[in-house]
C-alpha angles and dihedrals in degrees: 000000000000117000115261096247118250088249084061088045095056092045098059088040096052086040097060099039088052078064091237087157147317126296091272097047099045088044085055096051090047092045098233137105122280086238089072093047091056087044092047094049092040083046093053095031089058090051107243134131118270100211100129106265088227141047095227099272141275119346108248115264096214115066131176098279087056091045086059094043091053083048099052085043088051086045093049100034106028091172093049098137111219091268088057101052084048093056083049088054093043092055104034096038110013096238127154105206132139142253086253101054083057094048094060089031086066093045092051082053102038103239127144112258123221117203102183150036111266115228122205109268088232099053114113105220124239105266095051085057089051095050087043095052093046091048089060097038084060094045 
């Protein structure tokens, strides 16, 4: 979320101090919480500046070229587990992002999202080959 700007912060200071109206009403014209309005007065009461302390926090890794590229992996490969579609990103685009960031990149996009590997409904698994092997090794 992007930082209100100081010109919004003076004016719901100097709102309210022009007694326009209570916390709640001035919160309501402006918009904002009247969290923000008590933060904002102890803020300025206290003396200290009210240009927001943050930028509104990291740019976002996956852009919309990356967007289309996870949508053409998930067309070709409709059963690419997550690990899978970040290998794609970390070849085509050079980008390091988890599991996690694909996964909510497919549900921005409304994709299906596969979390592990399938396996072919007639493979036996590995330890029923083990116990197989050993059965006719004792007979």
């Amino acid at each position: 979320m992007k930082a209100y700007s100081l010109d919004t912060r003076c004016m719901v200071i100097n709102a309210y101090e022009a007694g326009d109206g209570t916390i709640a009403e001035v919160a309501d014209h402006f918009g904002v919480g009247t969290a923000f309005v008590k933060k904002m007065l102890r803020v300025h009461r206290a003396g200290e500046s009210l240009a927001p302390r943050h930028g509104g926090g990291a740019a976002p890794k996956l852009d919309e070229r990356a967007y289309e590229q996870l949508r053409a992996a998930v067309k070709t490969r409709p059963d690419a587990t997550l690990g899978e579609l970040q290998a794609v990103l970390r070849r085509r685009r050079q980008l390091v992002v988890s599991e996690a960031t694909v996964c909510r990149a497919l549900q921005r996009l409304r994709l299906p999202r596969k979390k592990r590997v399938s396996v072919p409904a007639n493979a036996t698994p590995v330890s029923a080959r083990r116990s197989a092997a050993k059965w006719q090794r004792g007979t």
